[in-house]
C-alpha positions in Angstrom: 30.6 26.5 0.8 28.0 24.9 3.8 29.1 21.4 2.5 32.8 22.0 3.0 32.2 23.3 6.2 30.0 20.6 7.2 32.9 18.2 6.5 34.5 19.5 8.8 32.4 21.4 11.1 29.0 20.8 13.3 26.6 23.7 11.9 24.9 25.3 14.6 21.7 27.4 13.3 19.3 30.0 14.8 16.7 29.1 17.3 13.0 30.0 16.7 11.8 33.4 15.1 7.9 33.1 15.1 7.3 32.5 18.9 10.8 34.8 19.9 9.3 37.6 17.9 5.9 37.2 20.3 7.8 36.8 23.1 9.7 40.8 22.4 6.7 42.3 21.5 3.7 40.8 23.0 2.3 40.5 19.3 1.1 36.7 19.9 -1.9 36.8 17.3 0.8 38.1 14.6 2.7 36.5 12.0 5.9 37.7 12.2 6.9 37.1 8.7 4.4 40.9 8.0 7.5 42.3 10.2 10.0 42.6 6.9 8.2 45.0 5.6 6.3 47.1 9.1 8.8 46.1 11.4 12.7 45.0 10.0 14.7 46.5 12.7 12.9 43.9 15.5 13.7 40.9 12.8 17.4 42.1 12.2 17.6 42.5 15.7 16.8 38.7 16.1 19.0 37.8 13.5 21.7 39.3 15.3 20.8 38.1 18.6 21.2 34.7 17.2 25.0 35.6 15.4 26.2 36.6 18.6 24.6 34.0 20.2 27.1 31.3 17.9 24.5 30.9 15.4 26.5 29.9 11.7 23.6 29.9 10.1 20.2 32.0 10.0 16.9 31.0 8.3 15.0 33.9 6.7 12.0 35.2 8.7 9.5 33.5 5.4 8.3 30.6 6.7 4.9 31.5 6.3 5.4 34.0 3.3 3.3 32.2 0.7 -0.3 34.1 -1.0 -2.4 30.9 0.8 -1.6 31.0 4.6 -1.1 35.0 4.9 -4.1 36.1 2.1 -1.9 37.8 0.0 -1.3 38.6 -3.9 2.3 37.4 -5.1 3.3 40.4 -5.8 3.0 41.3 -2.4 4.6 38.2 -0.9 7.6 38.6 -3.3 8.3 42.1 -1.7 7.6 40.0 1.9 10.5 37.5 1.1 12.3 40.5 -0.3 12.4 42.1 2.7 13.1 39.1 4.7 16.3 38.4 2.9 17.5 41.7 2.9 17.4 41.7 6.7 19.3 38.5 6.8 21.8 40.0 4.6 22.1 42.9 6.6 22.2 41.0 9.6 24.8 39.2 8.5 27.5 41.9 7.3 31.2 40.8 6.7 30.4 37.8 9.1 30.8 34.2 7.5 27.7 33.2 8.6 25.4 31.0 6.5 22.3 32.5 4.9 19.3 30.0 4.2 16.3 30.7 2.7 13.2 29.5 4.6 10.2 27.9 3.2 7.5 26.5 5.4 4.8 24.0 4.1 1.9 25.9 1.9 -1.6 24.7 3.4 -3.1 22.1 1.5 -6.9 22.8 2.7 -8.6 26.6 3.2 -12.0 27.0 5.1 -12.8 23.8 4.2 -11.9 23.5 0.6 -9.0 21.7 -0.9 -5.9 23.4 -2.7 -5.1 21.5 -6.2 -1.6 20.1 -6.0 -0.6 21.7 -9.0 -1.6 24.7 -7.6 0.5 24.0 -4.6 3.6 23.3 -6.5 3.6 26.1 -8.8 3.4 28.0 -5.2 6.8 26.7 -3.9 8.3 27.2 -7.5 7.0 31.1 -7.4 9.0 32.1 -3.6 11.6 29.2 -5.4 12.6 31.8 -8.5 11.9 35.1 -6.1 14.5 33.4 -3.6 16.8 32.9 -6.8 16.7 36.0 -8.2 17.4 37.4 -5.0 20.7 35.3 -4.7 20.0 32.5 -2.2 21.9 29.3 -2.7 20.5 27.3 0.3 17.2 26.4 0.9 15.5 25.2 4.2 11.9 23.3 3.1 11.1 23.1 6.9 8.5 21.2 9.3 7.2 19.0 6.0 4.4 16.1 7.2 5.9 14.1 3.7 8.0 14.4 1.1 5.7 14.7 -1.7 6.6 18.0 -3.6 10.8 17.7 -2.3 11.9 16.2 -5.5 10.3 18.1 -8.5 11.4 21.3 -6.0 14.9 20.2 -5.2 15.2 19.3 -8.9 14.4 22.5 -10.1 16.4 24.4 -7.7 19.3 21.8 -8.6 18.9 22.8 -12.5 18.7 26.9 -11.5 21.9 26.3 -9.9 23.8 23.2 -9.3 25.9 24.5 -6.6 22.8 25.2 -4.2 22.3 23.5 -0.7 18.9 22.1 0.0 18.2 20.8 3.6 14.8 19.1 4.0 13.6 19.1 7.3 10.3 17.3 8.8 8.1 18.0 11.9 7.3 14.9 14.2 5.0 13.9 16.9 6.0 12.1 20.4 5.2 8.5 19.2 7.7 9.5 16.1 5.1 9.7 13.4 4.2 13.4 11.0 1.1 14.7 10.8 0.4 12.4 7.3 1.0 9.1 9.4 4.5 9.0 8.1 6.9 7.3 10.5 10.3 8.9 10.4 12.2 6.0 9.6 9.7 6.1 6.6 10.8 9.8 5.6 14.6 9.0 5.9 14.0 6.0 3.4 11.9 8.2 1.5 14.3 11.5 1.3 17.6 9.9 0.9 16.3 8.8 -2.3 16.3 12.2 -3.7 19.8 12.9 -4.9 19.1 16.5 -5.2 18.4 17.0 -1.5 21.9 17.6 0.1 21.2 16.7 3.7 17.5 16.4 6.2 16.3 16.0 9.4 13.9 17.4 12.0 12.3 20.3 13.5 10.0 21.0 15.5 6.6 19.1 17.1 8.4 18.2 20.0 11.2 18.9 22.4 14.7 17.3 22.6 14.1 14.5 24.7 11.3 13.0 22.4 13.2 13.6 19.3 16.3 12.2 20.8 14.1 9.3 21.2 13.0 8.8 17.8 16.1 10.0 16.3 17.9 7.4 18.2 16.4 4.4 16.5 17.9 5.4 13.3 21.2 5.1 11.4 22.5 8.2 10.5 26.1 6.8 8.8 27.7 9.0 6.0 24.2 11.2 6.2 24.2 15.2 6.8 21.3 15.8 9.4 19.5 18.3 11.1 17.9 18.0 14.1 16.2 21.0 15.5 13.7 20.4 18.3 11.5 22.7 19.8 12.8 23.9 23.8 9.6 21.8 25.1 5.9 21.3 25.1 4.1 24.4 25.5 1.7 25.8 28.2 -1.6 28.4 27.5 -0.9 31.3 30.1 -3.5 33.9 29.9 -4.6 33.1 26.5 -0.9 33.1 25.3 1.4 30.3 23.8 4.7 30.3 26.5 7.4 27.7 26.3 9.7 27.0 29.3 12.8 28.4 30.0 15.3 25.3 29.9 18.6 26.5 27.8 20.9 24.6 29.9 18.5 21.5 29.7 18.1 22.0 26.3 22.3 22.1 25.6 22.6 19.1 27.2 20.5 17.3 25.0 21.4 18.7 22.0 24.5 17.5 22.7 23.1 14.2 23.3 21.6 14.3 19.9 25.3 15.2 18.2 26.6 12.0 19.5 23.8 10.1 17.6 25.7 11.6 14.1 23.4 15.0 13.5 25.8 17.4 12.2 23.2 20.1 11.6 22.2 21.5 15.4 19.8 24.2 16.8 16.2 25.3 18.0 12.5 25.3 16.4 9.7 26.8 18.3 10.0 28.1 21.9 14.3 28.5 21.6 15.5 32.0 21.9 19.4 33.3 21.7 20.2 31.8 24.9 19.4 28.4 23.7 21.4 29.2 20.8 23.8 30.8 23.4 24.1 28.1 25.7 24.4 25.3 22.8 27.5 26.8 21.5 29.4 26.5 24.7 28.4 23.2 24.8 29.6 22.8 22.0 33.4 24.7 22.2 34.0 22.7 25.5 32.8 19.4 24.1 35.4 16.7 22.1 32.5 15.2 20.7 32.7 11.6 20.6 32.3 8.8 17.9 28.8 8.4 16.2 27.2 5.7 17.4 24.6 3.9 16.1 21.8 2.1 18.9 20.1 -0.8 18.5 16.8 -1.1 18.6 15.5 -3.5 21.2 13.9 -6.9 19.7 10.3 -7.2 20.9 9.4 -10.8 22.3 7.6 -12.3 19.4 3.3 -12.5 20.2 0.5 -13.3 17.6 -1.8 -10.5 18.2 -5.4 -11.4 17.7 -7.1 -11.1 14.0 -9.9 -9.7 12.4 -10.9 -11.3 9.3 -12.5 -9.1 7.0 -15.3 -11.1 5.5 -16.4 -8.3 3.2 -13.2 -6.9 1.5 -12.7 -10.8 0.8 -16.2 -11.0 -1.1 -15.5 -7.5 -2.8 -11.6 -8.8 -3.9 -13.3 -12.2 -5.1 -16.0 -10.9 -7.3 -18.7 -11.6 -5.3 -21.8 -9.7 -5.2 -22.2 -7.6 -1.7 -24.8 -5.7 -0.2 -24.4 -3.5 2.5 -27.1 -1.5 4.3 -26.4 2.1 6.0 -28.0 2.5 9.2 -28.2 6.1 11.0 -26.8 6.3 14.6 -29.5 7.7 16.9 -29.7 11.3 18.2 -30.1 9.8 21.9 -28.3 7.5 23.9 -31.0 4.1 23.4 -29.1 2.2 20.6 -32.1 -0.8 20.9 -34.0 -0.2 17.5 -30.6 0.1 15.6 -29.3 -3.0 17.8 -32.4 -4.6 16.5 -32.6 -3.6 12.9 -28.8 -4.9 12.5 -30.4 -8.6 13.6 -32.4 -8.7 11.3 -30.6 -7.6 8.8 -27.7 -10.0 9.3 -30.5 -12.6 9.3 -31.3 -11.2 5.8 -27.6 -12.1 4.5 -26.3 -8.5 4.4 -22.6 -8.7 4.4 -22.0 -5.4 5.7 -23.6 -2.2 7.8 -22.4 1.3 7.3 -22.9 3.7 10.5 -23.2 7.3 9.0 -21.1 9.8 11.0 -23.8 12.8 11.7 -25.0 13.3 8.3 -26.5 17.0 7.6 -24.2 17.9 10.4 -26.6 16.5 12.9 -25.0 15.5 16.2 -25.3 11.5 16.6 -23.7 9.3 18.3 -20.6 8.7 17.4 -20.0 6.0 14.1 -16.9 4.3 15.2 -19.3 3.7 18.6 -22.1 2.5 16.8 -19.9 0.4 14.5 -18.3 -1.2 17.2 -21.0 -2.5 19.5 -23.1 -3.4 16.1 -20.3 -5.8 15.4 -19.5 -6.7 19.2 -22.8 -7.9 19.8 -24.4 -8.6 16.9 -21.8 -10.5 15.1 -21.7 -8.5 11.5 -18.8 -6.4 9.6 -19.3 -2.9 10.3 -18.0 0.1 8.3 -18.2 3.5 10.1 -18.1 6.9 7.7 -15.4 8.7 8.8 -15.9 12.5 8.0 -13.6 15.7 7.7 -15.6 18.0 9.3 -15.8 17.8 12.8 -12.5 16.2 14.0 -9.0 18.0 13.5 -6.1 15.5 12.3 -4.8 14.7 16.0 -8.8 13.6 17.3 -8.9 11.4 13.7 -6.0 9.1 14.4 -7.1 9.0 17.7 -10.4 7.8 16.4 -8.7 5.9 13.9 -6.7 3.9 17.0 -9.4 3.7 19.0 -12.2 1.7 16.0 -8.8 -0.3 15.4 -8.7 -2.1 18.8 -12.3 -2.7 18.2 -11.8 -5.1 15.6 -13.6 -2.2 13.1 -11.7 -2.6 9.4 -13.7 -1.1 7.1 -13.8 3.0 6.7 -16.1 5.1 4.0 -13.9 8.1 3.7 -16.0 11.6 3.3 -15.4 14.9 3.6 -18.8 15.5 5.3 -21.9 17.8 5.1 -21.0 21.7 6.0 -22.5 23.1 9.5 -26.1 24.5 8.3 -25.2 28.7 8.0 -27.4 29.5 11.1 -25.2 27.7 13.1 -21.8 28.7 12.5 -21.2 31.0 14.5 -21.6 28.7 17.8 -20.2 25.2 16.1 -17.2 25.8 13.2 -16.4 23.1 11.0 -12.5 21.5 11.3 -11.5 20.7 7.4 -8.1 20.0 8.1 -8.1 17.8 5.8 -10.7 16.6 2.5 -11.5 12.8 1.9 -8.8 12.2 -0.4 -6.4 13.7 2.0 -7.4 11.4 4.6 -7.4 8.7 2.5 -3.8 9.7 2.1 -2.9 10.0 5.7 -4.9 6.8 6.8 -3.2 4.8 3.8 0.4 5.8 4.9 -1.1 4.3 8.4 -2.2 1.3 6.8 1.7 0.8 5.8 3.3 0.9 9.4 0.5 1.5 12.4 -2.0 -0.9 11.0 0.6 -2.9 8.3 -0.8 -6.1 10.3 -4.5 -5.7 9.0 -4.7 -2.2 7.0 -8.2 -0.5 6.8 -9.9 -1.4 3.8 -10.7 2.0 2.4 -13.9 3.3 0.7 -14.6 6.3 -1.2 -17.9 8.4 -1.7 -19.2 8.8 -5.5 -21.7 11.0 -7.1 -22.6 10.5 -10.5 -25.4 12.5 -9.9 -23.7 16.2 -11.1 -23.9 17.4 -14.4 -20.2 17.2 -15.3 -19.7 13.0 -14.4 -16.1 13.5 -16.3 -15.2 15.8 -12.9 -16.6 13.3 -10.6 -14.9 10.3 -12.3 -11.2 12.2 -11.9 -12.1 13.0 -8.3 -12.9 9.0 -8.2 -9.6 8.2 -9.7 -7.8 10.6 -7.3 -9.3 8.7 -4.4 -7.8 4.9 -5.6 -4.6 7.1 -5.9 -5.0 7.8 -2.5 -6.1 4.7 -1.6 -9.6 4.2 -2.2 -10.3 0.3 -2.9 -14.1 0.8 -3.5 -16.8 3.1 -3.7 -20.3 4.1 -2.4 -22.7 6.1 -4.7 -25.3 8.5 -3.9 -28.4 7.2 -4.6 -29.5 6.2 -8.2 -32.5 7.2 -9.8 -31.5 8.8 -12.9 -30.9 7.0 -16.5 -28.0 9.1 -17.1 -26.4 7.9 -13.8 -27.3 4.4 -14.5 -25.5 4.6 -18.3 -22.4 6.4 -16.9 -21.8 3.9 -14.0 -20.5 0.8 -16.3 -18.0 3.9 -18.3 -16.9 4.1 -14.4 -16.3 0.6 -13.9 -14.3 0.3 -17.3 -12.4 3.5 -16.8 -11.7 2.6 -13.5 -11.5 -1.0 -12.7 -13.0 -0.2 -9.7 -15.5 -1.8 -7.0 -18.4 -0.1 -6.9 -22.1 -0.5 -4.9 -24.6 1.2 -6.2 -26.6 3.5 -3.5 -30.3 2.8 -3.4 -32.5 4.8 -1.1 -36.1 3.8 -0.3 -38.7 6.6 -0.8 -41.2 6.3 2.1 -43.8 8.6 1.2 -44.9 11.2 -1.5 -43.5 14.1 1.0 -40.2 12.2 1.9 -39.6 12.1 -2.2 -40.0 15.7 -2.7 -38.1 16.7 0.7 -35.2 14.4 -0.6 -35.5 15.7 -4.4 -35.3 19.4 -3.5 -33.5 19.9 -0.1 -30.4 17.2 -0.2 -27.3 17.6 -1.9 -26.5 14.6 -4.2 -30.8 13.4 -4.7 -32.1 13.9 -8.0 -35.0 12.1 -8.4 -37.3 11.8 -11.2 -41.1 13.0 -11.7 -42.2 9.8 -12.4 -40.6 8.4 -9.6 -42.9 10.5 -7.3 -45.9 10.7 -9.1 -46.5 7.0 -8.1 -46.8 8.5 -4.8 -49.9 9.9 -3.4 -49.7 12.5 -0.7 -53.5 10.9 0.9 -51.6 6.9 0.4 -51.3 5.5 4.2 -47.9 4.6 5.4 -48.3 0.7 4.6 -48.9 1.9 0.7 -46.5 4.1 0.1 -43.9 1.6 1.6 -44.9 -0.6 -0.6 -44.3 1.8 -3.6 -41.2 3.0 -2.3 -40.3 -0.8 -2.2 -40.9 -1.3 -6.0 -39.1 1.4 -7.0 -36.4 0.6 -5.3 -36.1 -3.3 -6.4 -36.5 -1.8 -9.9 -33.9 0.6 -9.5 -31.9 -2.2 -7.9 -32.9 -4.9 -11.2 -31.4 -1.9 -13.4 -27.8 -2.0 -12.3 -26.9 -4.9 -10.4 -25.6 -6.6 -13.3 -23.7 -3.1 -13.9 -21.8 -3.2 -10.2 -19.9 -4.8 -8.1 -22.8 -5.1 -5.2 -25.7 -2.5 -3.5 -25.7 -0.3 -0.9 -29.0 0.1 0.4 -29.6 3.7 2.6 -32.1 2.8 5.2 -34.9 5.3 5.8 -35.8 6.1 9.4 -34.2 3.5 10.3 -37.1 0.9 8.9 -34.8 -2.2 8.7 -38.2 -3.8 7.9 -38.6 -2.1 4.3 -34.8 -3.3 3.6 -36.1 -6.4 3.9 -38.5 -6.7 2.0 -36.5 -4.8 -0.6 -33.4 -7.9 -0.1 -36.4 -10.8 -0.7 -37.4 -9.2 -3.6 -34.8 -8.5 -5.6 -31.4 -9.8 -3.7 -32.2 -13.5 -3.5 -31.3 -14.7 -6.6 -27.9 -12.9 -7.2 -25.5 -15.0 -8.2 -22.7 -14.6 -4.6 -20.1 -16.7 -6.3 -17.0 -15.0 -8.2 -18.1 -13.6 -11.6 
């Protein structure tokens, strides 16, 4: 049994199989987890490397094998785990050396759309029962960002059989945070709450040093951990992924990391046999020595400067808001938009919204635009923040860098798709959707910006057919941490009945989106060619395609106070869309119809 031995015993496991496997047969675009069923003598070949190496324990090569990351049908990724755990057996023989079954984390986004959780659950409970039938009785949930799916999982493997072993193991970055914004000490608080998870740790996203780092400031007393860095930081060599070769180096600090109390040692990414190799003569020559526990160093006490955040004070009191969205420029001469935010603070407007290249437009960028509006200007700001173009490293970053600027209002999209033409020169990112970054940046707000979170906003469209869809959506977002939301525009009765069943069902803050029409061609551009627009016939048969500009302003400025005299009484505030940028039409639209709301806590 791996916990009697572990009571006794430090485990040492395998080193990496995905980048070893590249390294033995040049195969670098392949995942190796296809070689159980084209290619088993190379895998039992590693496995073996690794027992003779000292290895007591060997992960299945299936940390990929799920129908989402490798395309396939289950049937077909049953005989892929199959084969995978055959070969371990095999590998194994008469030897009392540990066999775990691997599991990697299933994707949660693909090209761009999102993966239902409860899709993704009954995933891990499918290679779960093949594993199972198969006879596996420990289970390695490797490289998690979060612990989110590690109880109903661990539960259910519990109940199937109560003797099993589950080890729960979580990737990190250098500053000590996974790719969700989850700060390790977070996930040790968080996983040692879940009885049926036997022992965790961490693997992979960085080398030994760093995680010796991180693991360092934490208390590992009466805990069974796993630490399993990767050898280093990789390098790109002629288009291929190589890690240095540093067994010795890495030894050492494995060893280093045992002291701290990890009982659970060996290699992610980038290790190979003599890693594994070198580790267990460390190991046979070493006493050990007592666990200690360091202390993290107290940091002289400062009062870092404050941001108060007029607007999500306003929204939290009751107050009636208005904020007005203005477009950042396609060149570098930010004067007009500079200009238009004057005059609209002059107006009252509590709030700007900077739209992050909308239509998949290049811009400049929001949190830029956000930040010198509210620099020099002297108004809140709120910068969109979109899926699309960033992957989840450049999005903290960005996220970090509109922090220092004082920025602390987000709306949280998923962002317009790249127009089809296009995509073969510019691909869209998707890591994530809106409500997964709502999730990551709200697990930030805990720890990285605890002191004054980002007050979070979500997109809403009650424009679609099916509102009941769009209202879960909505309540998925204040799951995720969503504390308000912006509408598409509102023309329609339908959208203006169903907004107060959204406020009751929801309890939410929401701002009704109002768009100025500007002409009889901008109606019918808007009405057939944008995603989210519906706009009635007699909305823009008051228009006249012969009207001059001046007239057709004006018309687009009664509708738009009418729209704005239908639902304000329904909402929580407006949120005006600026056309072209004409700050001077929201003006006229905020005298007529915005100076006699009552700004004092309903």
């Amino acid at each position: 049994m791996l916990k009697q031995y572990l009571d006794d015993n430090i485990l040492i496991t395998d080193g990496a199989m995905g980048t070893y496997y590249s390294h033995l047969t040049g195969a670098h675009t392949t995942l190796s987890e296809l070689a159980n069923i084209e290619n088993p003598q190379i895998i039992k070949g590693i496995h073996q490397q690794y027992i003779d190496a000292g290895a007591m324990l060997i992960r299945t090569n299936t940390f990929s094998t799920n129908s989402y990351t490798l395309n396939r049908t289950r049937k077909e990724v049953a005989t892929l785990i199959t084969g995978g755990y055959d070969i371990a057996k095999a590998s194994v023989g008469a030897k009392d050396v540990f066999i775990a079954a691997d599991i990697g984390p299933i994707p949660e986004m693909i090209e761009g759309k999102a993966i239902e959780k409860a899709a993704i659950q009954d995933e891990y409970l499918f290679i779960i029962d093949t594993f199972l039938k198969l006879g596996a009785n420990i289970f390695v949930f490797e490289t998690f960002s979060s612990t989110e799916y590690l109880k109903p999982l661990s539960d259910y493997i519990k109940s199937s059989n109560p003797e099993s072993f589950v080890l729960a193991q979580f990737a990190l970055n250098a500053e000590g945070y996974t790719r969700k914004g989850i700060s390790a000490r977070r996930i040790q608080e968080q996983v040692k709450e879940i009885s049926s998870v036997d022992a965790y740790g961490f693997n992979c996203g960085v080398g030994p040093a760093h995680l010796h780092k991180i693991v360092g400031e934490l208390d590992f007393s009466g805990d069974r951990v796993s630490i399993l860095p990767n050898s280093g930081y990789p390098v790109i060599v002629n288009e291929r992924t190589v890690y240095t070769e540093n067994p010795e180096y890495f030894a050492d600090r494995l060893m280093d990391i045992r002291d701290l109390g990890a009982n659970i040692i060996g290699g992610c990414c980038g290790t190979t046999p003599l890693h594994i190799s070198m580790l267990a003569r460390r190991l046979d020559s070493s006493p050990g020595t007592s666990v200690t526990v360091p202390k993290t160093p107290v940091e002289e006490a400062h009062t870092p400067k404050t941001h108060p955040n007029s607007f999500a004070h306003k929204l939290n009191r009751g107050e009636f808001v208005v904020a007005v969205e203005l477009n950042p420029p396609f060149s570098t001469n930010l004067d007009k938009v500079l200009e238009g935010a004057g005059e609209l603070k002059d107006r009252g407007v509590d709030i700007l919204t900077v739209a992050d290249s909308p239509m998949a437009r290049t811009r400049i960028d929001s949190g830029m635009v956000a930040a010198k509006i509210k620099r020099e200007v002297g108004i809140d700001t709120m910068p969109h923040l979109c899926c699309r173009d960033r992957n989840v490293i450049a999005i903290k970053s960005w996220l970090l860098g509109a922090y220092i600027e004082g920025i602390r209002n987000l709306l949280v999209i998923t962002g317009d798709p790249v127009p089809s033409p296009e995509r073969n020169d510019t691909k869209s990112v998707f890591n994530l959707n809106s409500i997964r970054l709502l999730e990551m940046i709200a697990e930030m707000n805990r720890e990285v910006f605890a002191q004054e979170p980002y007050f979070l906003g979500g997109a809403l469209n009650l424009n679609v057919l099916n509102k009941d869809v769009e209202l879960r959506r909505m309540e998925e977002k204040i799951e995720s941490g969503a504390r308000f939301f912006l509408t598409q525009p509102v023309f329609l009765d339908s959208t203006i009945e169903y907004l107060e069943k959204a406020k009751e069902r929801t309890d939410s803050k929401i701002l009704a989106g109002i768009i100025p029409l500007v002409s009889y061609r901008n109606a019918v551009f808007l009405n057939n060619e944008i995603a989210g627009i519906d706009i009635p016939d007699k909305f823009i048969k008051r228009f006249s395609p012969h009207m001059s500009r001046l007239e057709a302003e004006d018309v687009g400025v009664e509708i738009a106070v009418d729209m704005i005299n239908r639902v304000k009484d329904l909402v929580d505030g407006i949120y005006l869309i600026t056309p072209f940028n004409r700050t001077g039409m929201i003006a006229k639209i905020i005298d007529k119809s915005l100076r006699q709301v009552e700004r004092s806590p309903s």
